[in-house]
FIVEXRO-587769 format. One record per residue (C-alpha): residue number from 1; x, y, z. Coordinates in steps of 0.2 Angstrom, whole numbers. Layout:
BEGIN
<n=NUM	px=X	py=Y	pz=Z>
...
// end
This chain:
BEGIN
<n=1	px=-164	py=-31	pz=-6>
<n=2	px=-170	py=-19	pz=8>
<n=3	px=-150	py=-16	pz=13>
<n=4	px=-140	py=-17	pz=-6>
<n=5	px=-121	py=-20	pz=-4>
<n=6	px=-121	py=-2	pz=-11>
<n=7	px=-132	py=12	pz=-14>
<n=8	px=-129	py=23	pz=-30>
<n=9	px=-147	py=30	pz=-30>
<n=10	px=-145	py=36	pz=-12>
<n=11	px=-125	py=44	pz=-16>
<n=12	px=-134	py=52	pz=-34>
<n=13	px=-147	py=58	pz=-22>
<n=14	px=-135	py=69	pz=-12>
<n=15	px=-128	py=77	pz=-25>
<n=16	px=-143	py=75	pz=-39>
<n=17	px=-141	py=95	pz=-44>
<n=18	px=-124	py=95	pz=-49>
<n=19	px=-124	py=81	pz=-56>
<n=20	px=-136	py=85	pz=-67>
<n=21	px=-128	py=103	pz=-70>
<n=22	px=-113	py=94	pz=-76>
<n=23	px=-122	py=84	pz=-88>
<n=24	px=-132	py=96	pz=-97>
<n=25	px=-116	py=107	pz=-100>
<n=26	px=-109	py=92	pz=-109>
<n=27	px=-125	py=92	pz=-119>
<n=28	px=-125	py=111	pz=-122>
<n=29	px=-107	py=110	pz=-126>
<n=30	px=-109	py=96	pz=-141>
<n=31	px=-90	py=92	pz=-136>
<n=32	px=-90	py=72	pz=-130>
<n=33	px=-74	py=65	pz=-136>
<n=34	px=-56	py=73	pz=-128>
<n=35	px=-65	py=87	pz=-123>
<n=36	px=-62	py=101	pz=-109>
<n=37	px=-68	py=90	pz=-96>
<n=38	px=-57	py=75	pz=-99>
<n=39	px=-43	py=87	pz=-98>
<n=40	px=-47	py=96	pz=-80>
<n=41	px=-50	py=78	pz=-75>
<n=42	px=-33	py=73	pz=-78>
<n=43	px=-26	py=87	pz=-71>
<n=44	px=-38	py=86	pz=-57>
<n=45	px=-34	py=68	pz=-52>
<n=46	px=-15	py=71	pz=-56>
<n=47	px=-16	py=84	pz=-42>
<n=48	px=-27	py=72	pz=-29>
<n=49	px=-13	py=58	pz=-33>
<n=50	px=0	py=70	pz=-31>
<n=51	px=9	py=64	pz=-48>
<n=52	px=15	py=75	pz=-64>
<n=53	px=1	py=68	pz=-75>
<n=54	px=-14	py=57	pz=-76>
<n=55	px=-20	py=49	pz=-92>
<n=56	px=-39	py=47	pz=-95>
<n=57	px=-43	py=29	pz=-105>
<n=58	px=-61	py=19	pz=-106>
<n=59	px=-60	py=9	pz=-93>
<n=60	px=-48	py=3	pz=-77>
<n=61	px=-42	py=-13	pz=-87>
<n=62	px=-37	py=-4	pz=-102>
<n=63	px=-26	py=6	pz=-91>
<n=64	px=-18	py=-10	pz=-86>
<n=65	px=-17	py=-15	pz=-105>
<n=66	px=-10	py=1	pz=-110>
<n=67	px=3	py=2	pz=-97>
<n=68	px=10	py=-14	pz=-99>
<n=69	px=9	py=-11	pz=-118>
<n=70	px=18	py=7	pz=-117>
<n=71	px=33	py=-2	pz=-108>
<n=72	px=36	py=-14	pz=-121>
<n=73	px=31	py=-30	pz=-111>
<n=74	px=25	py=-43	pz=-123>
<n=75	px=25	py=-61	pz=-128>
<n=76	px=41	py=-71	pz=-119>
<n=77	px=39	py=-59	pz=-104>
<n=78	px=34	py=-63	pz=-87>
<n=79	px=25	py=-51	pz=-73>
<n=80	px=20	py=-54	pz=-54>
<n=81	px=5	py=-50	pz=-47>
<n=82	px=-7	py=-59	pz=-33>
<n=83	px=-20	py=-74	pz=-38>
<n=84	px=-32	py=-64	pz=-24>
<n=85	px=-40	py=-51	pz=-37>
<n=86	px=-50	py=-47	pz=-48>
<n=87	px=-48	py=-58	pz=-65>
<n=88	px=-41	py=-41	pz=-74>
<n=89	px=-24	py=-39	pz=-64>
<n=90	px=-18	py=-55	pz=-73>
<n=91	px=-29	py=-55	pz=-88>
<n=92	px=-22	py=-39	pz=-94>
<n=93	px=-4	py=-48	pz=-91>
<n=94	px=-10	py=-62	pz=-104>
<n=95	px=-19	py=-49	pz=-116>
<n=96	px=-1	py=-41	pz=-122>
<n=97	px=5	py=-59	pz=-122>
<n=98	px=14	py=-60	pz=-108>
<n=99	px=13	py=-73	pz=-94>
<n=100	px=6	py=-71	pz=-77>
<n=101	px=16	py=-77	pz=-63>
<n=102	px=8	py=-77	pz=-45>
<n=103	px=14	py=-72	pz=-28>
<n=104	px=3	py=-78	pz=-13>
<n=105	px=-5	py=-65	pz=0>
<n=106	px=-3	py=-59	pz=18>
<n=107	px=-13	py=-67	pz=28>
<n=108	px=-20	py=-52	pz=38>
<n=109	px=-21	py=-39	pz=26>
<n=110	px=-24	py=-51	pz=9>
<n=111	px=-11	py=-38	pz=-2>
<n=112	px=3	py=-48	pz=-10>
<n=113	px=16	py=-57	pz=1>
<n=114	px=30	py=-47	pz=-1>
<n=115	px=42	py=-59	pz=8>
<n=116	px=36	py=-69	pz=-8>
<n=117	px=41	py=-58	pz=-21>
<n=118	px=57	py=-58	pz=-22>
<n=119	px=58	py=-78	pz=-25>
<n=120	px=46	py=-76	pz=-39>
<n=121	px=57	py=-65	pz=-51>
<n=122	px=67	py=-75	pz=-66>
<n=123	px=77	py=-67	pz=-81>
<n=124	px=60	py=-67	pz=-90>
<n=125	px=52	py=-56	pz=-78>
<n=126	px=49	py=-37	pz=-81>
<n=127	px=36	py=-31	pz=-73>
<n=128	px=27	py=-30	pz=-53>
<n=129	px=8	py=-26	pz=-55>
<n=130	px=4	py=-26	pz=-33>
<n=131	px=-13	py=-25	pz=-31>
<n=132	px=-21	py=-15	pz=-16>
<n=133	px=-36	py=-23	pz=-12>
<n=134	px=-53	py=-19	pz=-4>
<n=135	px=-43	py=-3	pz=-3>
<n=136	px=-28	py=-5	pz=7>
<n=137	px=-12	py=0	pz=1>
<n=138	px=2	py=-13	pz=2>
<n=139	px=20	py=-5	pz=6>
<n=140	px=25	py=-1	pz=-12>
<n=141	px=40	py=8	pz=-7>
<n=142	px=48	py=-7	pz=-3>
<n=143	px=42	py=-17	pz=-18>
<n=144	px=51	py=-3	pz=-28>
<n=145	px=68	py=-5	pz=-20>
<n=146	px=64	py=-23	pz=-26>
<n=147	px=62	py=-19	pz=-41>
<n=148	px=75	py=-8	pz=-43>
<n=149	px=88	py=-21	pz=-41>
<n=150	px=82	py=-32	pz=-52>
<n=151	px=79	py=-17	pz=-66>
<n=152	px=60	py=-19	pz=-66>
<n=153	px=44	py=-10	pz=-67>
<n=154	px=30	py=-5	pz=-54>
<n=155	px=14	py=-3	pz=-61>
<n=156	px=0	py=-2	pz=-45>
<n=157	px=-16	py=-9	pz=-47>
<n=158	px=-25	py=5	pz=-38>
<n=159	px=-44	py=1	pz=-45>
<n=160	px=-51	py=0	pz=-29>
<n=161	px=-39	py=11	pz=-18>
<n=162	px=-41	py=30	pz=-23>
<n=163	px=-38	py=40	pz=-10>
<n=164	px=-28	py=27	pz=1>
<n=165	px=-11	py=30	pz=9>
<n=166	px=5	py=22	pz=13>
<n=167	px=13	py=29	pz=27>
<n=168	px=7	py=47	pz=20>
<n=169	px=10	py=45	pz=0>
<n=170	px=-6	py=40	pz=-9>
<n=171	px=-12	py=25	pz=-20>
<n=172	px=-3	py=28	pz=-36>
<n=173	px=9	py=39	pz=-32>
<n=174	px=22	py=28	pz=-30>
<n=175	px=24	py=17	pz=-43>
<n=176	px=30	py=20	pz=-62>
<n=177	px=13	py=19	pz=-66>
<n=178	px=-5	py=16	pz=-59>
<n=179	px=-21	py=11	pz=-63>
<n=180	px=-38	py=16	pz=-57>
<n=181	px=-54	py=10	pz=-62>
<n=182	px=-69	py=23	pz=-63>
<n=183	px=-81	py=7	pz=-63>
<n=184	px=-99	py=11	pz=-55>
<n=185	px=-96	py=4	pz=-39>
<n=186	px=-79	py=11	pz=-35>
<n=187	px=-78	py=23	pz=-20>
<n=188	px=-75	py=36	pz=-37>
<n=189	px=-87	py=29	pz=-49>
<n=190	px=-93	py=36	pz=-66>
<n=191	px=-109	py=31	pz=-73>
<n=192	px=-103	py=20	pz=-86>
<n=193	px=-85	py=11	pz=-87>
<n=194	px=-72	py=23	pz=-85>
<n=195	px=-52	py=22	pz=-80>
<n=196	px=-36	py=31	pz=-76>
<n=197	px=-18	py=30	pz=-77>
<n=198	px=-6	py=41	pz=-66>
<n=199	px=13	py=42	pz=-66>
<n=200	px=29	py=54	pz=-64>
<n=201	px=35	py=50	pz=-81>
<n=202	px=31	py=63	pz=-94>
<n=203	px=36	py=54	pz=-109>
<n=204	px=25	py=38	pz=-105>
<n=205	px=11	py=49	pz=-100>
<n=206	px=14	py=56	pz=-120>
<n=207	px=13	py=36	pz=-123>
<n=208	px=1	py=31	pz=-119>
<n=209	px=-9	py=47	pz=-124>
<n=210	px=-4	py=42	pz=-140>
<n=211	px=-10	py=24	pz=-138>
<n=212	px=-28	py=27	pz=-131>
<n=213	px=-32	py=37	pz=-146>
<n=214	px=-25	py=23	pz=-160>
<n=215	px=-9	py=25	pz=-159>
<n=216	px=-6	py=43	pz=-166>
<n=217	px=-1	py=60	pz=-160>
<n=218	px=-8	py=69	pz=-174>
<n=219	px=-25	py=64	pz=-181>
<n=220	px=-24	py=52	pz=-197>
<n=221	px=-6	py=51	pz=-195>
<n=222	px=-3	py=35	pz=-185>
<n=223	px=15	py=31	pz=-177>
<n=224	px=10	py=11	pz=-170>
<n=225	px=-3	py=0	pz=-168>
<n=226	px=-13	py=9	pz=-154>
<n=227	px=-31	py=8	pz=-147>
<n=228	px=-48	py=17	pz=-145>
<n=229	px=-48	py=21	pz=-127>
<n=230	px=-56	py=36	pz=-122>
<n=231	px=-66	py=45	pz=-108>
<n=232	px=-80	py=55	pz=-114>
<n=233	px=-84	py=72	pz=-107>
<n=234	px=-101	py=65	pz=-99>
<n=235	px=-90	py=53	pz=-89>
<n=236	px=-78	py=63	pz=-85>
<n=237	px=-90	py=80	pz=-82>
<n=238	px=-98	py=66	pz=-68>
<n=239	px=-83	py=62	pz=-59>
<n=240	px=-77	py=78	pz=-58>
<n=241	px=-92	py=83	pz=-49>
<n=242	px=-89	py=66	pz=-37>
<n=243	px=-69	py=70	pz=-33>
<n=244	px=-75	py=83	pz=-24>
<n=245	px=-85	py=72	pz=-10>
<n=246	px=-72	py=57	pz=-12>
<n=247	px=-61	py=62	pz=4>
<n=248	px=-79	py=63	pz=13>
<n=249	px=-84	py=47	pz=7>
<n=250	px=-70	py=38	pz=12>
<n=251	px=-71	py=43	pz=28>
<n=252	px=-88	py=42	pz=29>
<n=253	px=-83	py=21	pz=25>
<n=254	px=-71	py=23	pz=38>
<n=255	px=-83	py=26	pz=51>
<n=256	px=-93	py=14	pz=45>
<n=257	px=-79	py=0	pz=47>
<n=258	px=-77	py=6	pz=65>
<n=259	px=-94	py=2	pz=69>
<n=260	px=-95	py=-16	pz=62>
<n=261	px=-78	py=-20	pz=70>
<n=262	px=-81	py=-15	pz=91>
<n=263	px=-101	py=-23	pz=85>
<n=264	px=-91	py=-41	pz=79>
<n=265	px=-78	py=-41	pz=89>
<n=266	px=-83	py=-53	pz=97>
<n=267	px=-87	py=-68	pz=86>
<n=268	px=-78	py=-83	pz=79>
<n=269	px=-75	py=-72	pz=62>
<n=270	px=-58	py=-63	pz=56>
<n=271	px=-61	py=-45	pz=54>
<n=272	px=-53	py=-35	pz=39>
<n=273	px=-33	py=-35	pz=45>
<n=274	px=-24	py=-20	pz=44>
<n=275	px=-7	py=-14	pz=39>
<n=276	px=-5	py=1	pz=54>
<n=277	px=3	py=11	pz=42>
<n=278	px=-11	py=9	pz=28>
<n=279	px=-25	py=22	pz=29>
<n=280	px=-40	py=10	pz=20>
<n=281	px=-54	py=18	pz=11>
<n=282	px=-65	py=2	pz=13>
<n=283	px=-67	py=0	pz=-5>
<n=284	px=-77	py=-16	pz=3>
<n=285	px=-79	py=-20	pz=20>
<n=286	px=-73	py=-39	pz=20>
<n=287	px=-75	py=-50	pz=35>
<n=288	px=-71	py=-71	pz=34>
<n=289	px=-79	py=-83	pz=41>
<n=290	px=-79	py=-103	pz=40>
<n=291	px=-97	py=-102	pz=39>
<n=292	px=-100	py=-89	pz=26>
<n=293	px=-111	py=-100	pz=17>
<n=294	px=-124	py=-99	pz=33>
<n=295	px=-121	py=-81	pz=37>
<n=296	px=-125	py=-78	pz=18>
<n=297	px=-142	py=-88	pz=18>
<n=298	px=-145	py=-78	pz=35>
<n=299	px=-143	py=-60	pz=27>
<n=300	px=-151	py=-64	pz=11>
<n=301	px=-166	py=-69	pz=21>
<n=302	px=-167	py=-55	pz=31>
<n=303	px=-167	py=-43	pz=17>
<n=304	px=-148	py=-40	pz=17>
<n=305	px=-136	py=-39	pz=2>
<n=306	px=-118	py=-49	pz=3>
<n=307	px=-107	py=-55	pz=-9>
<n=308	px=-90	py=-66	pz=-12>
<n=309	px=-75	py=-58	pz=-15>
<n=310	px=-67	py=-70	pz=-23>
<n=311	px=-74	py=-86	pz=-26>
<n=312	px=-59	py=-93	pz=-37>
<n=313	px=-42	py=-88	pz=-35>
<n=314	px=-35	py=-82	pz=-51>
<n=315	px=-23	py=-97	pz=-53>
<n=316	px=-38	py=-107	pz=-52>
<n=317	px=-47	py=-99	pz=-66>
<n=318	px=-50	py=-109	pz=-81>
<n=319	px=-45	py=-98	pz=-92>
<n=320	px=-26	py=-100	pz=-85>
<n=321	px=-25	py=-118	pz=-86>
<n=322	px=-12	py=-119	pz=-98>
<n=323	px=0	py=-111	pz=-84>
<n=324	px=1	py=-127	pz=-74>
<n=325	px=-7	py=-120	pz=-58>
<n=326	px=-13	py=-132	pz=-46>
<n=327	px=-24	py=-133	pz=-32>
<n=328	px=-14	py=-130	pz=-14>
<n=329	px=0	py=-119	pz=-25>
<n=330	px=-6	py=-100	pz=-14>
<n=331	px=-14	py=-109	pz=0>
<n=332	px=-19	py=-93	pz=8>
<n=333	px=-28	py=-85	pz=-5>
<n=334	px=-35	py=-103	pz=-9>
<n=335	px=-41	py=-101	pz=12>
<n=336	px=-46	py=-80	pz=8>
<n=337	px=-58	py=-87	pz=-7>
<n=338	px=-65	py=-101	pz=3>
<n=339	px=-70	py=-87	pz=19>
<n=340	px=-72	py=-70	pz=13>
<n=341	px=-90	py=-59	pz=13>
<n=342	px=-94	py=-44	pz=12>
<n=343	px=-108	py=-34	pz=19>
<n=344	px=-116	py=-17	pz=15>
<n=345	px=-104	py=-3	pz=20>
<n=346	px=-107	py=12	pz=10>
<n=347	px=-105	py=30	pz=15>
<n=348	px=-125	py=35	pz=16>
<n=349	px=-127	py=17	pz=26>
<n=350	px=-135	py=22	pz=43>
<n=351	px=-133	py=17	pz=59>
<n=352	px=-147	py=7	pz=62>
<n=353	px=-143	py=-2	pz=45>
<n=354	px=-128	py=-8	pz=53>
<n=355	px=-135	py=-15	pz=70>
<n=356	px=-149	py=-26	pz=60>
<n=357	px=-134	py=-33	pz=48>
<n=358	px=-125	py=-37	pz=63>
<n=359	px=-138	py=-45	pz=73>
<n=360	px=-142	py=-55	pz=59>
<n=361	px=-122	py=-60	pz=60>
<n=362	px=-124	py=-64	pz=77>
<n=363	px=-140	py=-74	pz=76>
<n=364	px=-129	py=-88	pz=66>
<n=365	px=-118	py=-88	pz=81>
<n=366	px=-129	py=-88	pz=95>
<n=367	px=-142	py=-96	pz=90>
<n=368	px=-157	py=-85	pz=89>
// end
């Protein structure tokens, strides 16, 4: 494609020196598991969060897994979260052997109903996972007053929202616990599968530090049955280099947003909704359209890179057939799946990158 959906050779590009400084200290060091780096990471991403402690694991669904597993939730339990994301959120619930249960999604911003929630939540229930996707942050504050009266936990998917805000207060900082996924394409992304966990609590943070690293505190000496999740210096060396340019980059997609929405404003297509007390980091700049079929086959003629997000809602999926979901259940983020696009908005996208994508848009409209 002469316009990918996102550029990593162009973002390596920008900051190809220190990258590669970073790297070869890692190699000179010979330290590449729970090393320095992993450790000023931690702290480094606590601090951006503005929580007590961060917690480095593989990847952003073992962060989910090891959360869920370091509160106790297991089989017989139930947790909420929204059928519009990524297969992890809910497979993550089903992996510890507890059961998903689904709450539809705002139709403007596509974040979890939260007039829903409180519906949703039976004796078995012990756990909210709210999702902020396409990086906008839903209003976790008031989720958290839910949960507090029905004694629950608040664990934030935040894989695709670091450095988004809610009224001020960042993704992640909000919630008992949160997740972030270091994944390539993330606004922060490693150069492998990297994840992150960030929360107030001291004594889970000590937790799940135990759990990443098979279930011990002190090497060979193992307190429960744990996991092997660690970050390893290379990855972590990496993203400490990108943290520094992630509060450019996010604005940098900002400005890239504002240009797609005064060039489309005027088309038969829904715009990405916003919550006016969200600050997004347009993790992915998605529009809908009843024709997204046609304005896909347009772009990928021209050159230009789109894809779906998401095809199949999660209550859909296959793999949950046994929980009796059916078709019409979350009729919005049935609609969202049936609509939703996006196009190329990364931070070194230019300009004139943007106008051709969006004359292409309008050619399917008007004809030309």
């Amino acid at each position: 494609m002469r316009i990918p959906l996102l550029d990593l050779q162009a973002q390596y590009l920008t900051i190809k020196e220190e990258i590669n400084e970073a790297i070869q200290n890692v190699l000179n060091s010979s330290v590449y598991i729970l090393g320095p780096q992993m450790k000023t990471l931690e702290k480094e991403i606590a601090a951006f969060c503005g929580t007590k402690e961060a917690v480095a694991v593989g990847n952003g669904t073992d962060a989910l897994v090891l959360t869920l597993k370091a509160f106790g939730i297991g089989p017989g339990d139930e947790v909420i979260t929204t059928p519009f994301t990524f297969f992890a959120s809910a497979e993550t619930i089903a992996q510890v052997g507890a059961t998903p249960v689904f709450v539809d999604i705002d139709p403007v911003t596509l974040n979890m109903d939260i007039t829903q929630l409180e519906g949703k939540i039976t004796s078995k229930t012990k756990a909210i996972i709210p999702v902020h996707i396409f990086g906008q942050m839903l209003d976790v504050e008031k989720i958290m007053e839910i949960a507090a009266r029905h004694d629950l936990k608040v664990i934030e998917d935040a894989a695709q929202a670091i450095g988004a805000e809610y009224r001020g207060k960042k993704a992640g900082s909000i919630g008992h616990a949160s997740a972030f996924s270091f994944f390539p394409t993330k606004n922060l992304g490693a150069y492998g599968d990297a994840g992150m966990i960030v929360t107030n609590d001291e004594d889970l943070a000590a937790q799940l530090r135990m759990l990443r690293f098979h279930g011990c505190k002190v090497k060979y000496y193992h307190d429960e049955i744990g996991y092997n999740s660690r970050l390893d210096e290379l990855q972590a060396a990496i993203l400490r280099v990108k943290l520094r340019y992630l509060d450019g980059w996010n604005a940098a997609r900002r400005e890239k947003a504002k240009v797609y929405d005064e060039l489309l404003k005027d088309l038969p297509i829904t715009l990405p909704g916003r919550d006016p007390q969200a600050l997004s980091i347009y993790h992915l700049y998605v529009l809908r359209s009843l024709r997204r079929e046609e304005l896909m086959e347009a772009l990928k003629k021209a050159g230009i890179a789109c894809a779906v997000y998401y095809p199949v809602p999660l209550h859909l999926q296959h793999a949950f057939d046994n929980l009796g979901y059916q078709k019409g259940d979350f009729p919005v983020a049935e609609k969202a799946c049936q609509e939703a696009l996006a196009i190329p908005a990364y931070p070194e996208l230019s300009r004139a990158a943007q106008e051709e994508i969006c004359d292409v848009i309008k050619g399917v409209y008007c004809g030309k």
